[in-house]
C-alpha positions as CSV (number, residue, x, y, z in Angstrom):
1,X,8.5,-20.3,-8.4
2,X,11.8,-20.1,-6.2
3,X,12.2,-22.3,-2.8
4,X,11.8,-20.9,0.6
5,X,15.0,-19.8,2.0
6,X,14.7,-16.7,1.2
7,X,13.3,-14.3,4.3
8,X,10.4,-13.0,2.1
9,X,9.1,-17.0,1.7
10,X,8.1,-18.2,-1.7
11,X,9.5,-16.0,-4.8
12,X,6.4,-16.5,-7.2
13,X,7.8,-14.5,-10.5
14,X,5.4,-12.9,-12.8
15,X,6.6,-11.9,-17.1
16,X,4.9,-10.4,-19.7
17,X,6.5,-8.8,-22.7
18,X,9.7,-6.9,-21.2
19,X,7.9,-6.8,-18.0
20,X,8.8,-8.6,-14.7
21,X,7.5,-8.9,-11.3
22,X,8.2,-11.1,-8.1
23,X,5.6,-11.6,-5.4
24,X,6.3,-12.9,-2.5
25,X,4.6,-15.5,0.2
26,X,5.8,-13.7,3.1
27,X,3.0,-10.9,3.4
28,X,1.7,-11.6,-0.1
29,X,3.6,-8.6,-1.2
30,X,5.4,-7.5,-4.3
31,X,9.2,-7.9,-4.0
32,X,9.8,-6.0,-7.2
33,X,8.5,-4.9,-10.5
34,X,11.1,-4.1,-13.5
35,X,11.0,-3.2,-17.3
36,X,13.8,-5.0,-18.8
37,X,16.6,-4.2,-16.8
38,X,15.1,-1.0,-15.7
39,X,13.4,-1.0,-12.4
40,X,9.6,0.1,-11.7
41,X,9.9,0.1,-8.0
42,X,12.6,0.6,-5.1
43,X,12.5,-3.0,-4.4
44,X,14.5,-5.4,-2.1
45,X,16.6,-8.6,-2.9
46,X,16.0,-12.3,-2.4
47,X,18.4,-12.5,0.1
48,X,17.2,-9.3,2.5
49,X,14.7,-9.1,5.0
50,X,11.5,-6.7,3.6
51,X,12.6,-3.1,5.1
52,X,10.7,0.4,5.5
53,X,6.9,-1.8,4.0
54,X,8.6,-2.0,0.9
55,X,5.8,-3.6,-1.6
56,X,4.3,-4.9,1.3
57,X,0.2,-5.4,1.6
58,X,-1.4,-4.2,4.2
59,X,-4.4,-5.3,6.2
60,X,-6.6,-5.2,8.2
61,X,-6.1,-2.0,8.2
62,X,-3.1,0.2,6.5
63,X,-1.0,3.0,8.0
64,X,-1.8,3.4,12.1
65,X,-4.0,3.0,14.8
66,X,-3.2,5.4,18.0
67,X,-2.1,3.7,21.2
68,X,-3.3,0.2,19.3
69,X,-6.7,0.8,21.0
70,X,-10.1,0.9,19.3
71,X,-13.8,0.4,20.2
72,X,-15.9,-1.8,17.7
73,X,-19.3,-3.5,18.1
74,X,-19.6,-2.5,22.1
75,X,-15.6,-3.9,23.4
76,X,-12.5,-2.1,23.5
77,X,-10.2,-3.9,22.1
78,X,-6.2,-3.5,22.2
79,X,-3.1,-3.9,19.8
80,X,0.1,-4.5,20.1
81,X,2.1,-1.5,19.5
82,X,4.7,-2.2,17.5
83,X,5.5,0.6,16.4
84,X,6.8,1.6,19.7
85,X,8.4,4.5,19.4
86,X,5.3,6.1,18.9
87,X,3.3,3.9,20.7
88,X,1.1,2.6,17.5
89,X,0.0,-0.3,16.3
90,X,1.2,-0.1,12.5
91,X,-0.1,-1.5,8.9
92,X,-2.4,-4.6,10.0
93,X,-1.2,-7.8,10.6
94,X,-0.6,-9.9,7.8
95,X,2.6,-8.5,6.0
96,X,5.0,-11.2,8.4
97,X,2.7,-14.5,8.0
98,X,3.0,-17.2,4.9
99,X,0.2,-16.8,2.5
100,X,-0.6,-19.6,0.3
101,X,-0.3,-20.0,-3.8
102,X,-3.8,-20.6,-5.3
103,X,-3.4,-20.2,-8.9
104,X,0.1,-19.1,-10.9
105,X,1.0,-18.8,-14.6
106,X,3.4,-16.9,-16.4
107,X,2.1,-13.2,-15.8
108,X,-0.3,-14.3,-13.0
109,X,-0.4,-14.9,-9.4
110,X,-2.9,-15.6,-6.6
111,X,-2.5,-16.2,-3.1
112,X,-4.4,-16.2,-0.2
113,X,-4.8,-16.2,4.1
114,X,-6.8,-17.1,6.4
115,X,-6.4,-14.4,9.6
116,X,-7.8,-16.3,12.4
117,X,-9.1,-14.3,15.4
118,X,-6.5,-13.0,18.3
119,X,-7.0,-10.4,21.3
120,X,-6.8,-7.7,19.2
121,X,-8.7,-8.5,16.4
122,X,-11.4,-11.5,17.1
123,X,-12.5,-11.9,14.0
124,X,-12.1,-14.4,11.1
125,X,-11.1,-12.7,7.6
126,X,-10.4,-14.6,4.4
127,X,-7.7,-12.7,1.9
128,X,-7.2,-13.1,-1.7
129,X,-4.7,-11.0,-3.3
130,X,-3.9,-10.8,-7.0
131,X,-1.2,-9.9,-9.4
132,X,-1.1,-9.7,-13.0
133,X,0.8,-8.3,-15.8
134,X,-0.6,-7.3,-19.1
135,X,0.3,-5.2,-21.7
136,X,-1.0,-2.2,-19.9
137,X,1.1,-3.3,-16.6
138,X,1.1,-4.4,-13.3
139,X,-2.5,-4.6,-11.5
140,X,-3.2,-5.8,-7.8
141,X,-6.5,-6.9,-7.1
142,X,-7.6,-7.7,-2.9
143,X,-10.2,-9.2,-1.9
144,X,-11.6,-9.7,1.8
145,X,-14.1,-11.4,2.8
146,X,-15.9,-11.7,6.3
147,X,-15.2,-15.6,7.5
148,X,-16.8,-15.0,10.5
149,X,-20.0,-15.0,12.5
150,X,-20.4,-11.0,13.5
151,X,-19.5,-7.3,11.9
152,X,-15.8,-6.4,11.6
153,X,-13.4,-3.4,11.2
154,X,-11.8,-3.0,8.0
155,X,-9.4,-1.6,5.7
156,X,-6.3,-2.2,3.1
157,X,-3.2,-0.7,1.7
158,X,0.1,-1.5,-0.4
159,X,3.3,0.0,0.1
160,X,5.3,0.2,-3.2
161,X,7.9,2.8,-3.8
162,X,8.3,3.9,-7.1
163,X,11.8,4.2,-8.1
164,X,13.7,7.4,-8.9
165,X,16.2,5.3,-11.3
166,X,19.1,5.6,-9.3
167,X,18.9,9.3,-9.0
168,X,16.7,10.8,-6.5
169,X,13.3,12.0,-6.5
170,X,13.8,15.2,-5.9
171,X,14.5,15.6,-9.8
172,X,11.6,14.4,-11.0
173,X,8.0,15.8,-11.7
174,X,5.3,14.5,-9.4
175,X,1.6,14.7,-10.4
176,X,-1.0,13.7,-6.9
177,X,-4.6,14.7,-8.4
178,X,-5.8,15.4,-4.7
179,X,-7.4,18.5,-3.0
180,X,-7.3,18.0,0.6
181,X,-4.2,16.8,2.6
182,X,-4.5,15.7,6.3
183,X,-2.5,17.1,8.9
184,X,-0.9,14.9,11.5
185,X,0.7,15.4,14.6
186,X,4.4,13.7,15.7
187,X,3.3,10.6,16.7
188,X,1.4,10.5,12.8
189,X,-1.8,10.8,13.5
190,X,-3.8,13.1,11.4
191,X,-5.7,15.8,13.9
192,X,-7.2,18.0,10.7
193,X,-7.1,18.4,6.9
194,X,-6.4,21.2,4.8
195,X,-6.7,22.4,0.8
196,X,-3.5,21.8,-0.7
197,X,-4.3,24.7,-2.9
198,X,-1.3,27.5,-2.2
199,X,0.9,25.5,-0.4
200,X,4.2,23.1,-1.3
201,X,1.8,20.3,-0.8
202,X,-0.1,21.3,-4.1
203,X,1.2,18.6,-6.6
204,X,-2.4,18.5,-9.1
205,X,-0.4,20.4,-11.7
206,X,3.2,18.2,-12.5
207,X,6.0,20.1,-10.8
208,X,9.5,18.7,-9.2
209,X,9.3,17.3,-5.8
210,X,12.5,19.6,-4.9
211,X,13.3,19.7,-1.3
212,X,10.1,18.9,-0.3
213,X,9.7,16.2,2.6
214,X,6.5,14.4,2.3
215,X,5.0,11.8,4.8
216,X,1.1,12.8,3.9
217,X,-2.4,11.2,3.4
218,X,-3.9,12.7,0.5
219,X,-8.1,12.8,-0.4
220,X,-10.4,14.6,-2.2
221,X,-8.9,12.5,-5.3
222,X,-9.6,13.5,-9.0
223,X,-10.7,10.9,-11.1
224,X,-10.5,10.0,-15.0
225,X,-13.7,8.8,-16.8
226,X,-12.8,5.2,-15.6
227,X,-12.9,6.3,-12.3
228,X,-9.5,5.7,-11.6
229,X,-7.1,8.7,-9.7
230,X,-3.4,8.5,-11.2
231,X,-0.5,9.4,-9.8
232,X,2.6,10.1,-12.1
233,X,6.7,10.3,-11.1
234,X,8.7,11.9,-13.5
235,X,7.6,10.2,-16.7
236,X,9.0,6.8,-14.9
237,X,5.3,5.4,-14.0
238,X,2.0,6.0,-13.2
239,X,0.4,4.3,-10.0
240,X,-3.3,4.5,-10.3
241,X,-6.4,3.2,-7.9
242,X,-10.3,2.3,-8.5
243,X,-12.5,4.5,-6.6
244,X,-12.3,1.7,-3.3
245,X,-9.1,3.5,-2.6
246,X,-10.3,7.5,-1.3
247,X,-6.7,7.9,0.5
248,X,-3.1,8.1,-0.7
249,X,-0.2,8.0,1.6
250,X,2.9,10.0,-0.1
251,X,6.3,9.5,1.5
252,X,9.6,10.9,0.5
253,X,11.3,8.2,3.5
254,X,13.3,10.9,4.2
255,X,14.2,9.7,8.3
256,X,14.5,5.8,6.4
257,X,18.0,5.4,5.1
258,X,17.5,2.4,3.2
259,X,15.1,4.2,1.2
260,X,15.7,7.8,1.9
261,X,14.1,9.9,-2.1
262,X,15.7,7.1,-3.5
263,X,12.4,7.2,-4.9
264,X,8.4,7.9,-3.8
265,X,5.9,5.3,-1.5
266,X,2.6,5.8,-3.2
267,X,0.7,3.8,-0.5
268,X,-3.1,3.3,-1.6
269,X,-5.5,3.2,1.2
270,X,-8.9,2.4,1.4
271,X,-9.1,4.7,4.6
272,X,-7.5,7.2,6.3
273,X,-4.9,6.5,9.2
274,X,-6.2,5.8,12.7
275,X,-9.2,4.9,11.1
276,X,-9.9,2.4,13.3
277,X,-10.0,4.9,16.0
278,X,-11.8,7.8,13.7
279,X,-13.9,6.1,11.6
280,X,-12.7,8.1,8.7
281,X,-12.9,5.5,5.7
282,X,-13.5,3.2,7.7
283,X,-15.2,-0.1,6.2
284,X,-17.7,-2.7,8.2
285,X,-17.7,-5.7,6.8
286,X,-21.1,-7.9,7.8
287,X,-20.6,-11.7,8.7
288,X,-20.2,-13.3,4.8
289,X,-19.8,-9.7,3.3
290,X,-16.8,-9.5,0.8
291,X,-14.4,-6.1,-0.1
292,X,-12.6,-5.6,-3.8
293,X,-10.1,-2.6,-4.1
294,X,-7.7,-2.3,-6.9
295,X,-4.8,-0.5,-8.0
296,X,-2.0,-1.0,-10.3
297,X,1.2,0.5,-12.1
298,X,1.5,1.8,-15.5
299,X,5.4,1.9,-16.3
300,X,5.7,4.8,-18.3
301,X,10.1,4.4,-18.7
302,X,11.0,4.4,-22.6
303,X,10.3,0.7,-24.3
């Protein structure tokens, strides 16, 4: 465990086998994930400032919520929007603030935050997040638990990008086992939802991303006998999710330069954008109630 100078905090690193990850205390995300030399995701250095959510987690809630305004338990309560270009308030509000180390070995971290109430979001909720590495891979485990004294709003993502391995994405097979896509408008927010079946958006058979620009929330998720959906880029890794995680956000970063099908955001969500405003996935945590979700990466490069 590295010193703090770094902009992402704390640089808690994580081995097993060939396998290597580094988590970080700013956000409690993952900096980077690697097979030997080879990496697993389209991380970011020690020395840079976390760009386009790379590996970050979000909560409490993922993607966006429209004009940063929401009604819950009788108030309307209001956001920042900082995502103002669009006028949204984006990905929750933990993935800037220090989280703390509970527990590290070798091929395991743990860290969690306190997020104390503010204008937007009066409520108390504790955060445990952890990482692990095994011989199967990398798994992220969240929990959330309600600290406070009434009923709150809530709902979690991650952010990893998978990496193309220095080419591009386009080149490589994709495999989403979903049925349904949403359909958003310009500002992101999804307005409808549609059967992938017939259109470019139809990935539940492997075929090469190509030209196609993705930036799309994904449901209707087949699952294996463990209940787990898998996503799989090019024979380069598998992202999977436990059934706590209905939505996937898919994004090709093409408008992102620093990431632009340098390789694929597989986001796991356990609701659907703007849910906060929609209700679509949408979780109510009761005063003392506690939330797991888990996802994880099988690296699938040759060992």
């Amino acid at each position: 465990m590295q010193g703090t100078t770094s902009p992402s905090g704390l640089q808690i690193e994580l081995a097993h086998g060939d396998q290597t990850a580094v988590v970080v205390g700013v956000g409690g995300g993952l900096r980077g994930y690697w097979v030997g030399d080879e990496p697993v995701l389209d991380g970011y250095g020690d020395d840079e400032l976390c760009s386009s959510g790379r590996g970050q987690l979000l909560a409490p809630w993922p993607n966006r919520v429209q004009d940063g305004s929401y009604e819950f338990g009788g108030r309307t309560l209001q956001l920042a929007l900082d995502e103002p270009e669009r006028q949204n308030a984006i990905h929750g509000l933990v993935r800037w603030v220090e989280w703390a180390v509970e527990t590290h070995d070798a091929s395991r971290a743990v860290l969690q935050h306190r997020l104390h109430p503010s204008p937007g979001y009066p409520f108390t909720l504790d955060l445990r997040v952890e990482y692990s590495l095994d011989d199967d891979g990398l798994t992220a485990r969240i929990e959330a638990r309600n600290a406070g004294t009434e009923a709150c709003p809530y709902g979690v993502g991650f952010h990893p990008y998978l990496s193309a391995g220095g080419g591009l994405a386009d080149e490589l097979e994709l495999t989403v086992p979903a049925g349904t896509a949403l359909v958003s408008d310009e500002r992101s927010i999804p307005f409808d939802s549609k059967p992938v079946e017939g259109t470019e958006l139809d990935f539940r058979a492997a075929k090469p991303i190509g030209a196609v620009q993705l930036d799309h929330c994904f449901t209707d998720l087949a699952r294996d006998a463990d209940g787990r959906a898998r996503v799989e880029l090019g024979g380069r890794a598998a992202l999977w999710v436990d059934e706590s995680y209905p939505y996937l956000m898919v994004f090709t970063g093409d408008a992102l330069p620093d990431v632009a099908r340098r390789g694929l955001a597989v986001e796991p969500m356990t609701c659907a954008p703007n849910a906060f405003r929609s209700g679509d996935g949408l979780i109510r945590l009761e005063a003392g109630q506690a939330h797991v979700a888990t996802w994880g990466i099988a690296p699938l490069i040759a060992r």
